[in-house]
C-alpha positions in Angstrom: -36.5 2.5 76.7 -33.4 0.5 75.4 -31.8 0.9 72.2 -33.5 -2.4 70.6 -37.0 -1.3 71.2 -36.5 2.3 70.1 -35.2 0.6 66.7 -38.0 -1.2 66.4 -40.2 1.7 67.1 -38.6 3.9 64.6 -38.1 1.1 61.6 -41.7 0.7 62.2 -42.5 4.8 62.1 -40.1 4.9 59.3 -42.1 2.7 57.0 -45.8 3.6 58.2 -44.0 7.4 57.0 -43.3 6.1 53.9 -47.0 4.6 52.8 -48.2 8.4 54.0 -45.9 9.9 51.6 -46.3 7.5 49.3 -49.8 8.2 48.8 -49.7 11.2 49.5 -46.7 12.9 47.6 -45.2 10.5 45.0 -44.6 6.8 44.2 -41.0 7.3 44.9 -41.1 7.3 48.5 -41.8 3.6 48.2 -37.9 3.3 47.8 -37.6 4.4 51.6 -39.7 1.5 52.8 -37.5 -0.4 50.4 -34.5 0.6 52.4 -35.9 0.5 55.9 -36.5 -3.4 55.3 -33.4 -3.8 53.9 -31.5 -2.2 56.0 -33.5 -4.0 59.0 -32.6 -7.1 56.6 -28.9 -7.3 56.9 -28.8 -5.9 60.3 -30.3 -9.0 61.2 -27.4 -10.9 60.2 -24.6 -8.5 60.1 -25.2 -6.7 63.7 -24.5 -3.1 62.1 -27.0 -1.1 62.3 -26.1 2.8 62.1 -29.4 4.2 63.7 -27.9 1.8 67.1 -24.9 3.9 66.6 -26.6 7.5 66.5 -29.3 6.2 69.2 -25.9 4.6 71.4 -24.2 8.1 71.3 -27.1 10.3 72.1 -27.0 7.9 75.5 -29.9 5.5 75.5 -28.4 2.1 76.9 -29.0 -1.5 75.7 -31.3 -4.2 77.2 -28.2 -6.4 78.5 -26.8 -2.8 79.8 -30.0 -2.0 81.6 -30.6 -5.8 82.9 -26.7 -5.6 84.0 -27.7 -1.8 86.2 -30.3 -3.7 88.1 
């Protein structure tokens, strides 16, 4: 799995996370969904995204990195 679609995957479990605890535990989780989006917000025009980073170092490999090894 490349590094783009494990973001996706995890912004996505991030905020579905968030509603659970939100419901579940107190309104102030909300905040966390608040921050997911915005973080996937300026990543979209800025290119930084520090999840990439962590997810780069712990080896998982790019889509043009994995096209590129075929």
């Amino acid at each position: 799995m490349s590094i783009e679609r494990t973001i996706m995957a995890f912004a996505g479990f991030m905020v579905l996370l968030s509603l659970v605890l939100t419901a579940t535990v107190s309104h102030h989780f909300m905040w966390l969904t608040v921050f997911v989006g915005a973080n996937l917000f300026q990543s979209a025009f800025t290119g930084f995204c520090p999840a990439a980073m962590v997810m780069k170092k712990l080896g998982l490999k790019s889509e043009a990195e994995i096209a590129k090894a075929k």
